[in-house]
NULOKE-821882 format. One record per residue (C-alpha): chain; z, x, y. Coordinates in steps of 0.05 Angstrom, whole numbers. Layout:
residues N
[site "A",[Z,X,Y]]
...
END
This chain:
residues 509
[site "A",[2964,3259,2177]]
[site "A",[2897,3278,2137]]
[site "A",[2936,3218,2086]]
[site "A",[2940,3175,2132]]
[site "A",[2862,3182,2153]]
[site "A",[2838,3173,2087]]
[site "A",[2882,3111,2079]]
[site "A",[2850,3090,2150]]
[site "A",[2782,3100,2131]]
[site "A",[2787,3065,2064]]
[site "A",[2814,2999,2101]]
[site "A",[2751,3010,2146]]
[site "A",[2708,3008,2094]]
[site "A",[2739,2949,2060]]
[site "A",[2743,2912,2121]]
[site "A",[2665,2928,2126]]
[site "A",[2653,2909,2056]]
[site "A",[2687,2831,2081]]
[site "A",[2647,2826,2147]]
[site "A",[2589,2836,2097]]
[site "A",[2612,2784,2059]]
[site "A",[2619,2742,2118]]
[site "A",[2553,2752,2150]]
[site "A",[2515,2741,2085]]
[site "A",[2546,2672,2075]]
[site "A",[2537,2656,2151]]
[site "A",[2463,2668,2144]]
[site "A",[2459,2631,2076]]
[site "A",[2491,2571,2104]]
[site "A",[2482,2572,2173]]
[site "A",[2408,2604,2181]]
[site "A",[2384,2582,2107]]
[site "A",[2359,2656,2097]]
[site "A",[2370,2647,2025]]
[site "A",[2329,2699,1987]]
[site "A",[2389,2736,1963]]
[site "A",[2443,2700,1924]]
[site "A",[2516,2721,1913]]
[site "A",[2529,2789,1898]]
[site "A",[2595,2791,1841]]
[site "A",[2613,2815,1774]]
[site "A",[2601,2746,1745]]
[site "A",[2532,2771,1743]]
[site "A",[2556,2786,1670]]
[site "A",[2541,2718,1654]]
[site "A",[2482,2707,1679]]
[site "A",[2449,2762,1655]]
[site "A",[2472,2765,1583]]
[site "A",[2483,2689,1577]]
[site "A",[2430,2664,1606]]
[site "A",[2374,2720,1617]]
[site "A",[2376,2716,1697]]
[site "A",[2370,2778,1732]]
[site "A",[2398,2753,1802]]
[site "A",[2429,2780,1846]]
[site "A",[2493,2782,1811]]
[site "A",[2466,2805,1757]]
[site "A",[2437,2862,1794]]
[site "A",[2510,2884,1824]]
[site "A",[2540,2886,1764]]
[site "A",[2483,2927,1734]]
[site "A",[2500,2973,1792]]
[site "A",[2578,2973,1790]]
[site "A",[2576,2984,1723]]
[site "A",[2525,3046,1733]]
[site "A",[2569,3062,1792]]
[site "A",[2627,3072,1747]]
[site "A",[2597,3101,1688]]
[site "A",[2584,3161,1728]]
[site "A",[2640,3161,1790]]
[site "A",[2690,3125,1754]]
[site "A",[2727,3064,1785]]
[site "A",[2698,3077,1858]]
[site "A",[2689,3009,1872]]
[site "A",[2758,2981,1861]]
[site "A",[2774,3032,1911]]
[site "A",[2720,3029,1962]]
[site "A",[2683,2969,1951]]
[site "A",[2718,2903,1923]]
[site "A",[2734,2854,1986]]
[site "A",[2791,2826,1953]]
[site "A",[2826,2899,1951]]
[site "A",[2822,2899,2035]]
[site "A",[2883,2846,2034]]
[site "A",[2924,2876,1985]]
[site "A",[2921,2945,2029]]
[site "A",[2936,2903,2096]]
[site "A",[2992,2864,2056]]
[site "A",[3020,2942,2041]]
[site "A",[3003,2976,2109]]
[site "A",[3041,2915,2136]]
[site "A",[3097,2918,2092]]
[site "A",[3106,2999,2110]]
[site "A",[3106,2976,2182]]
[site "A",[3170,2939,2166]]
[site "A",[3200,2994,2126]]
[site "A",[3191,2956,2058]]
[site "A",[3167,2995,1994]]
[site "A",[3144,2953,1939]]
[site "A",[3169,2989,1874]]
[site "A",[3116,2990,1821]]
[site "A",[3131,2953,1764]]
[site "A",[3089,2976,1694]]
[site "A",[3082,2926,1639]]
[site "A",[3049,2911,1590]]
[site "A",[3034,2838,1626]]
[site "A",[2963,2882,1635]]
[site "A",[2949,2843,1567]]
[site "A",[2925,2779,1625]]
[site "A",[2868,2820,1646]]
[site "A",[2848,2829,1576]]
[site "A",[2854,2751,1567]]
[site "A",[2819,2738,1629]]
[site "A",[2760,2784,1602]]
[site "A",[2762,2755,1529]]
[site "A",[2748,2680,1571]]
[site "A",[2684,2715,1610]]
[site "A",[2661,2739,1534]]
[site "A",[2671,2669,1516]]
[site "A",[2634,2637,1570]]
[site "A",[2574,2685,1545]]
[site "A",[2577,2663,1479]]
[site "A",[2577,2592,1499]]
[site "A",[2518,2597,1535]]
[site "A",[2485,2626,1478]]
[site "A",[2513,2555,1437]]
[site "A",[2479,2522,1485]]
[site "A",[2420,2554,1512]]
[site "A",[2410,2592,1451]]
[site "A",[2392,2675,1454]]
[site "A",[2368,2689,1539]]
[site "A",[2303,2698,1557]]
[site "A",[2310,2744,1615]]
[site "A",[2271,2724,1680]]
[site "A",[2280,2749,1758]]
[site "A",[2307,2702,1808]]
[site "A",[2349,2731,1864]]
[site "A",[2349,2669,1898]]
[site "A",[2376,2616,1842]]
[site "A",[2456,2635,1859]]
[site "A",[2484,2613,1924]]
[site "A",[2527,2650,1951]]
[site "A",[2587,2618,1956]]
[site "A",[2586,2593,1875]]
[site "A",[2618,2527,1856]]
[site "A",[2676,2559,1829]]
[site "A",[2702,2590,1896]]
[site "A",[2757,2552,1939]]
[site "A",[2744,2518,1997]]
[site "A",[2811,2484,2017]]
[site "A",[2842,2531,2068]]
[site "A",[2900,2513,2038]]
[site "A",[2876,2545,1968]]
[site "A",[2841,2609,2011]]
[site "A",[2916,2617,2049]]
[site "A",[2961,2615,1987]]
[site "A",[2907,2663,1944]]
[site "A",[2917,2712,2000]]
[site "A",[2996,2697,2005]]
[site "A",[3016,2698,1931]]
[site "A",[2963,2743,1898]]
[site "A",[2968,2796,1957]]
[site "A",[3033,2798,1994]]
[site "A",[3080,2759,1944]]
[site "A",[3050,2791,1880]]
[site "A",[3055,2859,1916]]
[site "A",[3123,2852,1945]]
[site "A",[3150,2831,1876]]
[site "A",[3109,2882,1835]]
[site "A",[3083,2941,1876]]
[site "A",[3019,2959,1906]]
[site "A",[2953,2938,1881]]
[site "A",[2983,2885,1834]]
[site "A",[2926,2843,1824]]
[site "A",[2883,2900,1811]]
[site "A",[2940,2918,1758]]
[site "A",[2947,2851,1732]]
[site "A",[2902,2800,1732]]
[site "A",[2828,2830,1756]]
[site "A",[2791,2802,1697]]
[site "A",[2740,2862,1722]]
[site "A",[2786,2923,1711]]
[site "A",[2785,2925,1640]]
[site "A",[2711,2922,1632]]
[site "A",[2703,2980,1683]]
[site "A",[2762,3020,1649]]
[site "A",[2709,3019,1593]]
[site "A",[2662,3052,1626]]
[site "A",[2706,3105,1679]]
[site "A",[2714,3141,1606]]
[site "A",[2646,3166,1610]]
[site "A",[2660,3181,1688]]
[site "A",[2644,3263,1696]]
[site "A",[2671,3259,1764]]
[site "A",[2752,3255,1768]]
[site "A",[2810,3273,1804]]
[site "A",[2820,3345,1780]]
[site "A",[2869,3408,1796]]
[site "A",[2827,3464,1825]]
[site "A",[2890,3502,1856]]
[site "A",[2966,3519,1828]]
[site "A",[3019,3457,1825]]
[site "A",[3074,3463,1854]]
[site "A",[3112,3401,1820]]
[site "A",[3117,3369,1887]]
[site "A",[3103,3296,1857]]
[site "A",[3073,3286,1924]]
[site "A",[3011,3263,1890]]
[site "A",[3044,3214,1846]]
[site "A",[3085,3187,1900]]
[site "A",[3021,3165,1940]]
[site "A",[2979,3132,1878]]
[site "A",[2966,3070,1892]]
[site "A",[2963,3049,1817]]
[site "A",[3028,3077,1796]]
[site "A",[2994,3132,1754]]
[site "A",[3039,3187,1737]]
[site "A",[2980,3240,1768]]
[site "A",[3029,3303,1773]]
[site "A",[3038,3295,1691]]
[site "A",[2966,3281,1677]]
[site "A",[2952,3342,1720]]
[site "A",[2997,3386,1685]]
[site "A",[2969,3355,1616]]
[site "A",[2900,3349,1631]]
[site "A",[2886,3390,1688]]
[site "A",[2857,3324,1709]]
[site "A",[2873,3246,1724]]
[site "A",[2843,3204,1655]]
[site "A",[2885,3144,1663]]
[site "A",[2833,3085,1663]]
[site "A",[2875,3055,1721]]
[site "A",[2848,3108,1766]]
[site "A",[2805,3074,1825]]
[site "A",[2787,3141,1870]]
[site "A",[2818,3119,1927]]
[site "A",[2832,3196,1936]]
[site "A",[2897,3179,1960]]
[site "A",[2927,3230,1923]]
[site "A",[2883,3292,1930]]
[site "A",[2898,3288,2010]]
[site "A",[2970,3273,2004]]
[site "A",[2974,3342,1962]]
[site "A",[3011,3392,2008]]
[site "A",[2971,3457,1966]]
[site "A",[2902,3428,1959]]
[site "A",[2916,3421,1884]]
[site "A",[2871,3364,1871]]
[site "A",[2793,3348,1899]]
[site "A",[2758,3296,1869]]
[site "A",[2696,3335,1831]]
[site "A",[2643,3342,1767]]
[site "A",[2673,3368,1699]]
[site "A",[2680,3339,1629]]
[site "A",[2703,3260,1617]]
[site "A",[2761,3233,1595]]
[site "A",[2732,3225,1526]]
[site "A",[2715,3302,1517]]
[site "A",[2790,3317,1550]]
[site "A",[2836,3268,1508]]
[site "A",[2790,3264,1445]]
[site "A",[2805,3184,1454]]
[site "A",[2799,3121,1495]]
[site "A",[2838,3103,1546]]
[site "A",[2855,3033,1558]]
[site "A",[2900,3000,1612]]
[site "A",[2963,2999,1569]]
[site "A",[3020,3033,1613]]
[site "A",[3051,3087,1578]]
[site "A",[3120,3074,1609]]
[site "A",[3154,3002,1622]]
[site "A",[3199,2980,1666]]
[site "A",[3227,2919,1617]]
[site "A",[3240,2901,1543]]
[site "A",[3193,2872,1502]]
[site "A",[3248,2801,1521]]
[site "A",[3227,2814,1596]]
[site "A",[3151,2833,1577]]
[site "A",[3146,2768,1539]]
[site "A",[3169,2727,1604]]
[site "A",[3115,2760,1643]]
[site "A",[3057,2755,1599]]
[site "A",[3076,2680,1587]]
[site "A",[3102,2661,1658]]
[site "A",[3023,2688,1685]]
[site "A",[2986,2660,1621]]
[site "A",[3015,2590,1617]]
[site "A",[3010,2579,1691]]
[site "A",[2943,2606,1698]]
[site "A",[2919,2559,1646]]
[site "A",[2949,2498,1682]]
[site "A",[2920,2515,1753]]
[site "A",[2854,2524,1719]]
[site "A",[2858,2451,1686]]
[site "A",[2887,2426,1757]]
[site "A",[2846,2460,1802]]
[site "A",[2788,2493,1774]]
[site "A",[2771,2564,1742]]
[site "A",[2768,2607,1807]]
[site "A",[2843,2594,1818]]
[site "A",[2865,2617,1754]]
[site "A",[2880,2682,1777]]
[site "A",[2923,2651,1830]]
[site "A",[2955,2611,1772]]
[site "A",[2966,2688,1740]]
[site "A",[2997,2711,1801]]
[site "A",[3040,2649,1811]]
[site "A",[3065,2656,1739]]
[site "A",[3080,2731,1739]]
[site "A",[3110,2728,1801]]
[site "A",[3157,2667,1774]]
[site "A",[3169,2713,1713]]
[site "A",[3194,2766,1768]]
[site "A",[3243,2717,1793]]
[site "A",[3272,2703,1734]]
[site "A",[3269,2782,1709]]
[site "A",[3306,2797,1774]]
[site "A",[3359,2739,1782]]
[site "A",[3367,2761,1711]]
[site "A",[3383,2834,1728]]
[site "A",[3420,2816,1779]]
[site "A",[3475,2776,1745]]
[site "A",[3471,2824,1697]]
[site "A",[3461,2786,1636]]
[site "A",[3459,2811,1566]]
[site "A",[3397,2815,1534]]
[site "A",[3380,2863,1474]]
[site "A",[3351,2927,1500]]
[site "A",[3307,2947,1445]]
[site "A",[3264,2894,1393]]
[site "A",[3260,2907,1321]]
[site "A",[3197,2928,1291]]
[site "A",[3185,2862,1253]]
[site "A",[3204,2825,1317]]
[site "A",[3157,2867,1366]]
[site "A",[3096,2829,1303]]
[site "A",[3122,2769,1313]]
[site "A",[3107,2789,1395]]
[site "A",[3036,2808,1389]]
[site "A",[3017,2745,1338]]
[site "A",[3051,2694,1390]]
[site "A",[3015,2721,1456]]
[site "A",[2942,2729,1406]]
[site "A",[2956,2652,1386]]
[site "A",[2963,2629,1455]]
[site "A",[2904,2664,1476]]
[site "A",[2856,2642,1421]]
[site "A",[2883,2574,1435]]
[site "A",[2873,2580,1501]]
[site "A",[2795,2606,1490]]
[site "A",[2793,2549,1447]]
[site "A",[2826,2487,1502]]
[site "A",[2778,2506,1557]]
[site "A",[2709,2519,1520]]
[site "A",[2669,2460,1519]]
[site "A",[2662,2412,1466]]
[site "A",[2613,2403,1428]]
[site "A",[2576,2343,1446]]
[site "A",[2577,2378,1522]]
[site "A",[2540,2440,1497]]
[site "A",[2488,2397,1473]]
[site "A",[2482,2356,1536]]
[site "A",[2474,2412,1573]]
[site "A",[2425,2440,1522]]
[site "A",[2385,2374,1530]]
[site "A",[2387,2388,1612]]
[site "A",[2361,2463,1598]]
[site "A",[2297,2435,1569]]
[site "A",[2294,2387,1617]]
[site "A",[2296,2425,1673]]
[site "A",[2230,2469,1635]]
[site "A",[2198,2398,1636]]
[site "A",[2196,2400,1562]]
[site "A",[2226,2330,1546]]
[site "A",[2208,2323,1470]]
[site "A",[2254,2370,1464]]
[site "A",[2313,2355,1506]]
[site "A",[2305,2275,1475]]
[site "A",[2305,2308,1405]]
[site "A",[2377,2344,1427]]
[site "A",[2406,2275,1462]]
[site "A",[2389,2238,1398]]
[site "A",[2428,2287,1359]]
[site "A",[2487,2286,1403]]
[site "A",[2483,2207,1407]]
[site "A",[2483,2202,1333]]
[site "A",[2541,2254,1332]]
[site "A",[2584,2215,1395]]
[site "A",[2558,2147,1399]]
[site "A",[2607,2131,1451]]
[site "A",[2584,2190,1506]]
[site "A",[2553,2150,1567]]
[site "A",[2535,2205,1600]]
[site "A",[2493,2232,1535]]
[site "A",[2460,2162,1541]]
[site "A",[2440,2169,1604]]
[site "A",[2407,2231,1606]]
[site "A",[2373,2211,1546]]
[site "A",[2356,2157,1580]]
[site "A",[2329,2191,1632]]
[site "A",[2294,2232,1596]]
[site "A",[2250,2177,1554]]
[site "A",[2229,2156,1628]]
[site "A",[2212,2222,1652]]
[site "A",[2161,2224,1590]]
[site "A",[2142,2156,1600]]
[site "A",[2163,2121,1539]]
[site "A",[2185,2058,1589]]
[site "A",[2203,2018,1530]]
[site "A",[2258,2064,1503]]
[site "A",[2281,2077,1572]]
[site "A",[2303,2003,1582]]
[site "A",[2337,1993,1517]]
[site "A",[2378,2058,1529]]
[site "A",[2396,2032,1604]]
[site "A",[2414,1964,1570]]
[site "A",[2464,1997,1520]]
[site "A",[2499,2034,1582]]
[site "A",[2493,1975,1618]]
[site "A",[2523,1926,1568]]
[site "A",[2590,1971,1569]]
[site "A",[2589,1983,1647]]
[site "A",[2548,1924,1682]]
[site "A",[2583,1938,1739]]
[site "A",[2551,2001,1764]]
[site "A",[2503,1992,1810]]
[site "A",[2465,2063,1798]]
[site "A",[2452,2042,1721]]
[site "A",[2408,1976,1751]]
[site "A",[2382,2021,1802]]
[site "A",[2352,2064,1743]]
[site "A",[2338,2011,1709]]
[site "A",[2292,1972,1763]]
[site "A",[2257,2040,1770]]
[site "A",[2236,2033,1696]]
[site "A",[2210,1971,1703]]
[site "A",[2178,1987,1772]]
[site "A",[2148,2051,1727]]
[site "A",[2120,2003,1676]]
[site "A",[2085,1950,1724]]
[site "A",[2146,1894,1713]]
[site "A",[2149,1887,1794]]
[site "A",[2198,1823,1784]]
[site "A",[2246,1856,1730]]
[site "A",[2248,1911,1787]]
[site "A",[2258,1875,1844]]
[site "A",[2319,1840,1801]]
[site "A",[2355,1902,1774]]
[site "A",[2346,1928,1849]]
[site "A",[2387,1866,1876]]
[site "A",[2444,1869,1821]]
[site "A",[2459,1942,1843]]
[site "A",[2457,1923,1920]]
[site "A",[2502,1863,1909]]
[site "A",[2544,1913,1866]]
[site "A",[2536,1970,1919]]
[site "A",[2513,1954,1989]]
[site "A",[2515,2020,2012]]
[site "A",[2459,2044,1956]]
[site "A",[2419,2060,2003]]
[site "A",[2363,2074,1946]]
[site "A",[2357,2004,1921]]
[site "A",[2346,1988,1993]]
[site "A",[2279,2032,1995]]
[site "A",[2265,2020,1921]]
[site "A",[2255,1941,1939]]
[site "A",[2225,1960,1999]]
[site "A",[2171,2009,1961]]
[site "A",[2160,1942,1903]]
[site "A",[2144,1900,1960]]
[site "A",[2091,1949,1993]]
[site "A",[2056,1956,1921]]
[site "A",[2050,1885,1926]]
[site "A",[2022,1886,1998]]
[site "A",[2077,1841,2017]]
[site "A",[2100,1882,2076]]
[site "A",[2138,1829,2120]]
[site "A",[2182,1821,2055]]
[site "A",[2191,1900,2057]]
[site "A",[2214,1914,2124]]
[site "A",[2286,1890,2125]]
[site "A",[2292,1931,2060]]
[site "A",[2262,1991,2095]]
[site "A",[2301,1988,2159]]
[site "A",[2366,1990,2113]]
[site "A",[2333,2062,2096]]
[site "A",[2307,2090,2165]]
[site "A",[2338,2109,2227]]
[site "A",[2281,2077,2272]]
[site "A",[2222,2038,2269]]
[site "A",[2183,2097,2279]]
[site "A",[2199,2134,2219]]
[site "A",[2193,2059,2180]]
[site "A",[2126,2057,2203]]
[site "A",[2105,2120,2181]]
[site "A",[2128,2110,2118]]
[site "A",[2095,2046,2106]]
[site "A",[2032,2072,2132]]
[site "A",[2035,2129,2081]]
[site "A",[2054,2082,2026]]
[site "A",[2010,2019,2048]]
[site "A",[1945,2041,2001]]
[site "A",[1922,1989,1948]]
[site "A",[1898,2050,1912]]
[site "A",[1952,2088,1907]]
[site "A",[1981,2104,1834]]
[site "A",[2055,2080,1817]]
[site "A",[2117,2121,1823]]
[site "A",[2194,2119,1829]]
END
């Protein structure tokens, strides 16, 4: 019974930890309390690639803290993702179904998944060059551009990578799997002083291991260790209430480091499968994670891992089931031959979705711009130009950026180029009339401004941009059927040419 309350309590909380979640992005969005960003382990990257402390940069400083001295308590307590994958298991013992937990060494994904957020750092370092750490809890939303907002994607995550991926390979199996997080903690729960530890006789019950959520072996590590060291542990204390003798508590005593004299990593110690098997998995989750991350963007690609491990299942199991021969054991030149395949596919992987080089200048360029400094961010479009002559949208920031500084001149001949290979987009004469509006040319602006409306109609910018020439020129009958393309009502048009109606005010666009 005393199980079963911990197990109750621990949904609680985790169902608290998601109504937290909820509430923060209701007042974000709803309220526009927005003083706080996003609070996620991604806060890796901000705050070693580019230098800002945020809020997510703050959690993570705090999980990792968290660990380094409880060990893994927040993939037990606190992660929101871990609430579904304990209702997809409570609701699978209500129908008398028991996931068997499958160890592999398809763990290798998380690794990969953690090698891509080192990458990410480092090319953010390309880019941006070494960070210059600054505070701004505010600059993440909450809800980052990475995170689904289909339904559809939010109901199929939840399916596959909770009840599928748990039905098909035990409990916790994204936590197991694919949680790019869970290695990088499992670095840090070796300096954890506080562990699962036997303070009473064992009575070889396996009780304890029976009850682990994680699939660690506990009564062994107990018997070995007179604690739990595996990295995989999460303190979900599962275990030490299950024990019928009160031979575990969860307490202070020496690290895993001081008990095994080495590091642990989350490489199972037993499989389930050949190396022929393992290879299916780690493929199966790599290959199609890669794939949904092209296709749908880099949140889903641990729905992509779960989708391909749980394929690899299928084919494990229909394999098993017709009983088909396949070599039990792999020689050691072939198990080489293993490791070099799944390292190529992962470097080449790292390699496929890092961004090229002419990007990591462009967005280098932007940095500076967005510091005002536009010398500089010209000086970087100008090398990327010369480098990839034929990237538009290199052109037309760097266009952009000569009018910005005011160098009007360069401006138009840049807007020209673009222009001359796409004189059908109505933005680029847009831009373009705002040059020549910039530089006193009222009739080049007025003309640009026409070409994108007849291009566009629905721009509604060239609209007020022909409607602002005209008021510079006093001409304000000429202005108002521009301007009432732009306002709701005549009152708001009236406002706005009273404000903008001054002989003596200075130009801008």
């Amino acid at each position: 019974m005393c199980n079963m309350n911990i197990n109750r309590k621990r949904l609680l909380v985790l169902l608290l930890m998601n109504l937290l979640v909820v509430v923060h992005i209701i007042l974000w969005y709803k309220f526009g309390c927005q003083r706080v960003g996003t609070f996620s382990l991604n806060g890796v990257v901000s705050l070693f690639g580019m230098g800002l402390i945020n809020s997510a940069a703050a959690f993570f400083i705090f999980v990792v803290l968290m660990t380094a001295f409880f060990g893994r308590l927040f993939c037990g307590w606190g992660c929101h993702f871990a609430f579904f994958q304990e209702c997809a298991l409570k609701i699978f013992g209500k129908f008398g179904i028991n996931p068997k937990i499958i160890h592999s060494n398809a763990t290798i994904i998380q690794y990969v998944f953690l090698l891509k957020t080192l990458t990410a750092i480092y090319e953010f370092w390309l880019i941006y060059g070494p960070p210059q750490f600054h505070i701004g809890f505010g600059e993440t939303q909450v809800m980052t551009v990475d995170l689904p907002r289909s339904p559809i994607i939010i109901i199929l995550f939840v399916l596959f990578d909770a009840f599928l991926f748990i039905y098909l390979m035990g409990s916790r199996a994204f936590c197991r799997y694919v949680c790019p997080w869970a290695p990088l903690l499992a670095v840090f729960d070796n300096f954890s002083f506080w562990r699962i530890r036997k303070v009473n006789e064992c009575k070889g019950c396996m009780t304890c291991t029976k009850s682990c959520t994680m699939g660690i072996w506990v009564h062994e590590e107990i018997a070995q260790y007179s604690a739990v060291v595996n990295a995989n542990c999460i303190r979900c204390l599962a275990c030490t209430n299950a024990c019928p003798n009160g031979t575990l508590s969860y307490r202070w005593g020496l690290n895993a480091i001081s008990i095994t004299r080495r590091f642990k990593w989350l490489i199972p110690q037993q499989r389930n499968y050949n190396w022929y098997y393992e290879l299916m998995l780690i493929f199966g989750g790599l290959i199609v994670a890669y794939y949904t991350q092209k296709w749908l963007g880099s949140f889903q690609t641990f729905l992509g891992a779960a989708w391909g491990l749980c394929f690899g299942m299928l084919i494990v199991k229909f394999l098993e089931s017709k009983r088909v021969p396949v070599l039990e054991t792999i020689q050691l030149k072939r198990r080489f031959l293993v490791v070099s395949l799944i390292t190529l596919s992962t470097l080449t992987w790292c390699w496929m979705t890092s961004a090229s080089y002419d990007i990591r200048l462009l967005l280098r360029g932007n940095r500076y711009m967005d510091v005002l400094e536009y010398d500089s961010a010209i000086s970087i479009y100008n090398q990327a130009i010369n480098e990839f002559p034929s990237n538009h949208e290199v052109r037309a920031a760097l266009a952009l950026a000569y009018k910005m500084k005011g160098d009007y001149n360069r401006a138009v001949t840049e807007y020209k180029t673009l222009i001359s290979v796409n004189p059908d987009n109505a933005a680029l004469h847009n831009n373009l009339g705002t040059v020549y509006y910039r530089n006193g040319n009222y009739e080049l602006a007025v003309e640009e401004y026409k070409k994108s409306i007849q291009l566009d109609g629905d721009l509604i910018a060239a609209y007020g941009n022909i409607g602002l020439v005209f008021l510079k020129q006093g001409n304000v009958e000429e202005a108002i059927p521009f301007l009432r393309k732009v306002f709701p009502n005549e009152e708001e048009m009236l406002k706005y040419i009273l404000t903008l109606y001054n002989p003596n005010q200075g130009k801008n666009g």
